[in-house]
C-alpha positions as CSV (number, residue, x, y, z in Angstrom):
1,X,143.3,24.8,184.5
2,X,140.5,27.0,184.0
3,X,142.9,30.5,183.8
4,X,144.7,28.8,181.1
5,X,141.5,28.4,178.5
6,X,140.6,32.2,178.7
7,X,143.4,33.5,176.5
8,X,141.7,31.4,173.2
9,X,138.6,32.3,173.8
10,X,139.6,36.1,173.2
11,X,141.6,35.4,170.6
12,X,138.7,33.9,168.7
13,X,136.2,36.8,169.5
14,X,138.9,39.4,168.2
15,X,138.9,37.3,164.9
16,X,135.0,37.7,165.0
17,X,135.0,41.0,165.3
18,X,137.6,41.7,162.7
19,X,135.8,39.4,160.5
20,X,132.5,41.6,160.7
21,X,134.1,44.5,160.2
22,X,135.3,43.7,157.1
23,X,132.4,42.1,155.8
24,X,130.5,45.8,156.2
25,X,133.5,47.4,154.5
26,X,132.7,45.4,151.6
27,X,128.7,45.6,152.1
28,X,129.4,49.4,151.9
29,X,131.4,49.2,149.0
30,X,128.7,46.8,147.0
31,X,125.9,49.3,147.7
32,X,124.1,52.3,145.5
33,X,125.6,55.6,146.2
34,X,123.3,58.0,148.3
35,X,121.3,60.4,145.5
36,X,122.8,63.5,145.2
37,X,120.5,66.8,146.4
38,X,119.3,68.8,143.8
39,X,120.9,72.4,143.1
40,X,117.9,75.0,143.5
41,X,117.2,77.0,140.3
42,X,115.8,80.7,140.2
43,X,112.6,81.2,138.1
44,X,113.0,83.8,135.2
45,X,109.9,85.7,133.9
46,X,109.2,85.5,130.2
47,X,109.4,88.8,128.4
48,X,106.8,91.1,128.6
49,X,105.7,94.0,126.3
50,X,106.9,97.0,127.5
51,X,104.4,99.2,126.6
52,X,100.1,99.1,125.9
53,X,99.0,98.5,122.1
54,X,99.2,101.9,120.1
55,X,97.9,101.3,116.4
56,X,98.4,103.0,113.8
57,X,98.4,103.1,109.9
58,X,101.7,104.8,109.3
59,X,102.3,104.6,105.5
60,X,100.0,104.3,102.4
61,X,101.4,104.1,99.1
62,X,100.2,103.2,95.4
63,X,102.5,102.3,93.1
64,X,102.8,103.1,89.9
65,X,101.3,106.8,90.4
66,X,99.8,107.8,88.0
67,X,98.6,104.6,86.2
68,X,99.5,106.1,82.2
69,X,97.2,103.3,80.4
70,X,96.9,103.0,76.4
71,X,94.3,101.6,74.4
72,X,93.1,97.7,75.8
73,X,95.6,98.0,78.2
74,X,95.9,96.8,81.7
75,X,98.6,97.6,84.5
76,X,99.1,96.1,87.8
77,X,98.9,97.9,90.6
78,X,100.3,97.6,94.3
79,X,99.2,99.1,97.5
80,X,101.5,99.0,100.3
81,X,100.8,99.5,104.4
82,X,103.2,100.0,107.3
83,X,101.3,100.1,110.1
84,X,102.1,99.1,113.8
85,X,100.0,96.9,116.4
86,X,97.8,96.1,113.8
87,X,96.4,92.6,113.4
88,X,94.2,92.8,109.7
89,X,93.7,95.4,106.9
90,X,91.0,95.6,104.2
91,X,92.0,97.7,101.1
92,X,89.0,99.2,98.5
93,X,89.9,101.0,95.3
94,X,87.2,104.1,94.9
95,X,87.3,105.7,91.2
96,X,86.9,109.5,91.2
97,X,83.1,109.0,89.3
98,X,81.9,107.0,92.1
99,X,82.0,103.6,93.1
100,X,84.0,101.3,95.0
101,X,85.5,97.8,94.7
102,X,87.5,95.4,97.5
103,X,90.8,94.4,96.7
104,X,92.3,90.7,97.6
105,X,93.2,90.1,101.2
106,X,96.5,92.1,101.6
107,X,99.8,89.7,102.6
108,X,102.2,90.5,105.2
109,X,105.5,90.9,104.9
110,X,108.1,92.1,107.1
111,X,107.4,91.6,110.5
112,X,109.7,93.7,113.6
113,X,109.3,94.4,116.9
114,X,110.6,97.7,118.6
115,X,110.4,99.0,122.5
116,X,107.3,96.5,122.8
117,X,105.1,97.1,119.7
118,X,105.3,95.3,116.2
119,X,105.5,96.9,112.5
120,X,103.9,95.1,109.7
121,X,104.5,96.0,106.1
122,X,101.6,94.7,103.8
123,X,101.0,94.5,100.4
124,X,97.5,93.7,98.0
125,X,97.6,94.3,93.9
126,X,94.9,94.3,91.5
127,X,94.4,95.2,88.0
128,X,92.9,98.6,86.8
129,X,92.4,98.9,83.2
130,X,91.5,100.7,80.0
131,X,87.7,100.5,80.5
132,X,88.3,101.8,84.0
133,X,87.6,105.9,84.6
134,X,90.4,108.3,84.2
135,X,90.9,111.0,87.0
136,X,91.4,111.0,90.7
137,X,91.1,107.7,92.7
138,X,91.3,106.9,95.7
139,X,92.7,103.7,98.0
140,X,90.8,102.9,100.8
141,X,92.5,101.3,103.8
142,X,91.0,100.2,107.2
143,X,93.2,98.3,110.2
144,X,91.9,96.0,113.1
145,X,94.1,97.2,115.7
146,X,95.7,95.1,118.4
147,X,93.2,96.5,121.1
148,X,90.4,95.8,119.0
149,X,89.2,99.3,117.6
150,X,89.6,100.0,113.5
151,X,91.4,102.5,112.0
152,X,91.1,104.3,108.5
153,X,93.3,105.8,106.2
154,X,93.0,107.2,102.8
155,X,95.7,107.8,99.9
156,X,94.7,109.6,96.0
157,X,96.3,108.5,93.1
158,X,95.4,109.3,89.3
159,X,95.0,106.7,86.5
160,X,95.7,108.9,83.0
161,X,94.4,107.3,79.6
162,X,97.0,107.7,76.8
163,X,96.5,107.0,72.9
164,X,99.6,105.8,71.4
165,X,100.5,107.4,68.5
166,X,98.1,109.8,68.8
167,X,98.8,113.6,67.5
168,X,95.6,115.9,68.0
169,X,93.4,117.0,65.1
170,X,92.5,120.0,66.4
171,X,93.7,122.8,68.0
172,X,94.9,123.3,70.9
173,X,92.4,125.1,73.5
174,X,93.1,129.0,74.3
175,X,91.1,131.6,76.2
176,X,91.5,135.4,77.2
177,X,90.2,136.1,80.6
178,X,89.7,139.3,82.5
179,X,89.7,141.4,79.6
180,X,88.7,145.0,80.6
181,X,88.7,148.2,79.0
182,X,88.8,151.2,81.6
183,X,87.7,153.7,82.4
184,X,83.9,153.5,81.5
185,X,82.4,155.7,80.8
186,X,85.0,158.0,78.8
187,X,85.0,161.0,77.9
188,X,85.2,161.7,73.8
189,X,89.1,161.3,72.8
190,X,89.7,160.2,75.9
191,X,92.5,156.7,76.4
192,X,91.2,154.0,77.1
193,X,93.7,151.0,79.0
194,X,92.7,147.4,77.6
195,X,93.9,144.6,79.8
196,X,93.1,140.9,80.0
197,X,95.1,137.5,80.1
198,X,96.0,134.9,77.3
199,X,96.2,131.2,78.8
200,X,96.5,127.7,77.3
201,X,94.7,124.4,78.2
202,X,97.0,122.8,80.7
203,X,96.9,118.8,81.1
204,X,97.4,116.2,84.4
205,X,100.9,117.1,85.3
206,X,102.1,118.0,82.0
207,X,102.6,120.6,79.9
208,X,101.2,120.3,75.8
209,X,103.4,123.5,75.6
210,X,106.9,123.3,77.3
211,X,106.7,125.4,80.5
212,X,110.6,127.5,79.5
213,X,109.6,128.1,75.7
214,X,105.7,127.2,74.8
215,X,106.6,125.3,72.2
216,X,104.8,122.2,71.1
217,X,105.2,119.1,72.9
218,X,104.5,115.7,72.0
219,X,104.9,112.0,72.7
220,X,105.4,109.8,75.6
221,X,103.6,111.3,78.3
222,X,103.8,115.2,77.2
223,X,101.3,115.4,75.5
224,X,97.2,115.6,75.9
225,X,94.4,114.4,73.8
226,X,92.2,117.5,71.9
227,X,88.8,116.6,73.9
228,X,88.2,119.1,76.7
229,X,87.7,116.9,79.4
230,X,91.1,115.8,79.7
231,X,92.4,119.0,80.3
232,X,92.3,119.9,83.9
233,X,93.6,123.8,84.4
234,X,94.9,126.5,82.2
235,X,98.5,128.1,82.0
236,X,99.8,131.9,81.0
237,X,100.9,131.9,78.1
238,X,103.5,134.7,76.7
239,X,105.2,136.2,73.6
240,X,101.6,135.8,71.5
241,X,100.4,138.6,69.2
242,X,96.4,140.2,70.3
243,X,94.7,141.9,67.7
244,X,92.6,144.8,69.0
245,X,89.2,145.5,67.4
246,X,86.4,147.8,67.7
247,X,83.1,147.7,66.8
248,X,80.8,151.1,66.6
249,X,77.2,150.7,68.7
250,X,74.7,150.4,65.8
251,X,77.3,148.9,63.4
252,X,78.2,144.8,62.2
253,X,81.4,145.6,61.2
254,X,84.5,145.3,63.4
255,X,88.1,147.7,62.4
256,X,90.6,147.0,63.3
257,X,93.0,148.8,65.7
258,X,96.2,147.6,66.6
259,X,98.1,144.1,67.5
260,X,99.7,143.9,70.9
261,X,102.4,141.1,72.5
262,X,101.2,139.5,75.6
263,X,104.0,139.8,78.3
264,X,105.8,136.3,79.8
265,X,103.2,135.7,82.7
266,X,100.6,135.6,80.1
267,X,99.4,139.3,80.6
268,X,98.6,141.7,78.0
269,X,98.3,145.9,78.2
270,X,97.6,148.8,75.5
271,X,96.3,152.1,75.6
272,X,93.7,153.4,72.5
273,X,91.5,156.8,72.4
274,X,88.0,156.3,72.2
275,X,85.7,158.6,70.1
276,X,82.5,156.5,69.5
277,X,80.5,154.3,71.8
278,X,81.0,150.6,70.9
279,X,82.4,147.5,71.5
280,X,86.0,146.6,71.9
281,X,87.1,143.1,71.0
282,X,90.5,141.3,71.7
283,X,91.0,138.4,69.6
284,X,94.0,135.3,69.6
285,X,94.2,133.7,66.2
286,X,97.5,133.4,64.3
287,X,98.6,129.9,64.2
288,X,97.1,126.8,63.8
289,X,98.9,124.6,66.7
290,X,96.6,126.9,68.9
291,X,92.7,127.2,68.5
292,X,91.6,131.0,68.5
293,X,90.0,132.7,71.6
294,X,88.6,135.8,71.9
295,X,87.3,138.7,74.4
296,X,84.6,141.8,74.2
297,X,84.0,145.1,76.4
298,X,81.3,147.7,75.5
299,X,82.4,151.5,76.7
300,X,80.2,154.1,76.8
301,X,81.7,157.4,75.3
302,X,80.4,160.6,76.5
303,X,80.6,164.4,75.3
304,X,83.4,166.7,77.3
């Protein structure tokens, strides 16, 4: 009796066992997944300059150059910078008579960077005008670099004042220079060699008389005003006829001698015999584009 009620009683624990295994099957199906672990990522460095702050104000330019201004007349004009590791610039506009004056705050433009440092182009305009000085001016430019220390640079430009429609009244400007008559003294009969140099008033960059043929030049910007301060040098000027005078010591009255051709460079030569003591004179005035200029040497003549 009692062998025969084991067998059911294993039966039933089986079936319990069974039973509980499938209930946490299904417990471990219901539940969350296990979070996955994170993959490890490598820090990167952000980029670095590859080289120390080296300023510098590379290019200044004005623009227009010259400034031509007529009468009442004003013109824009533009500075521009290229510099590099630069963080500011302050521009000032100096005339040539003296004087300065600060120009806006310059913007920047363009902006690059190359093997660690960084180009800036910048650009500030103003006005100059027609009650503003002629000549030689200068722009002004000063840079806060990136390592704190300014920089300076300078550039010249020229501001020309030009009447429109304006032909001169007078003459254009000559002159003879380095006239000599040799040798001194001389002896009576003796030749004398006259020598010297026949120029013309020259203006800022441009000729009143073309360079190739010296002939007259006038309108847009080749030509000059008749007041002597706007000229600013003197040119050769050839294929002009010299008269030759002399003048006896003692006496008003000049004779005269001879007319000579002054060569291509401007240069002039002749040879005379001397019998008195006096004064020889070289004079330019044949035409009336050209004013007249003149030239005097006194020789001593001495018995043989």
């Amino acid at each position: 009796m009692p062998h025969k009620m084991m067998k059911p009683l294993a039966t039933a624990l089986v079936v319990v066992a069974a039973s509980a295994s499938v209930l946490a099957a299904a417990s471990s199906a219901n539940a969350d997944p296990a979070p996955a672990t994170p993959t490890p990522t490598r820090w990167t460095p952000s980029p670095q300059p590859t080289s120390e702050p080296n300023p510098e104000i590379a290019v200044v330019s004005v623009s227009p150059d010259p400034v031509v201004l007529r009468p009442h007349e004003s013109k824009t004009v533009t500075v521009t910078v290229k510099t590099r590791d630069v963080k500011d610039i302050r521009i000032s506009i100096e005339p040539g008579g003296g004087g300065s004056r600060s120009w806006p705050s310059a913007d920047k433009g363009t902006t690059r960077a190359d093997g660690g440092h960084v180009w800036n182009s910048w650009d500030s305009s103003s006005s100059i005008g027609w009650n503003d000085p002629e000549g030689a001016w200068t722009a002004h430019v000063v840079a806060v670099g990136a390592d704190g220390h300014e920089y300076s640079s300078d550039v010249s430009f020229t501001v020309k004042h030009d009447k429109y429609g304006y032909y001169p009244k007078e003459s254009k400007g000559t002159r003879i220079v380095g006239f000599d008559a040799t040798p001194e003294p001389v002896r009576k009969g003796g030749k004398l060699t006259l020598r010297g140099e026949f120029q013309v008033a020259q203006c800022y960059g441009d000729w009143y008389y073309a360079w190739d043929t010296y002939g007259r030049v006038q309108g847009g910007d080749n030509y000059c005003r008749d007041d002597r301060g706007y000229w600013n040098d003197w040119h050769r000027l050839g294929g002009k006829d010299i008269g030759v005078y002399f003048r006896p010591k003692g006496s008003s009255h000049w004779s005269y001698v001879d007319t000579i051709q002054t060569d291509s460079d401007g240069t002039f030569s002749s040879k005379v015999r001397a019998y008195k003591s006096g004064t020889w004179g070289v004079r330019f005035n044949d035409t009336t584009q050209l004013g007249a200029s003149d030239a005097y040497d006194y020789v001593k003549v001495i018995k043989h």
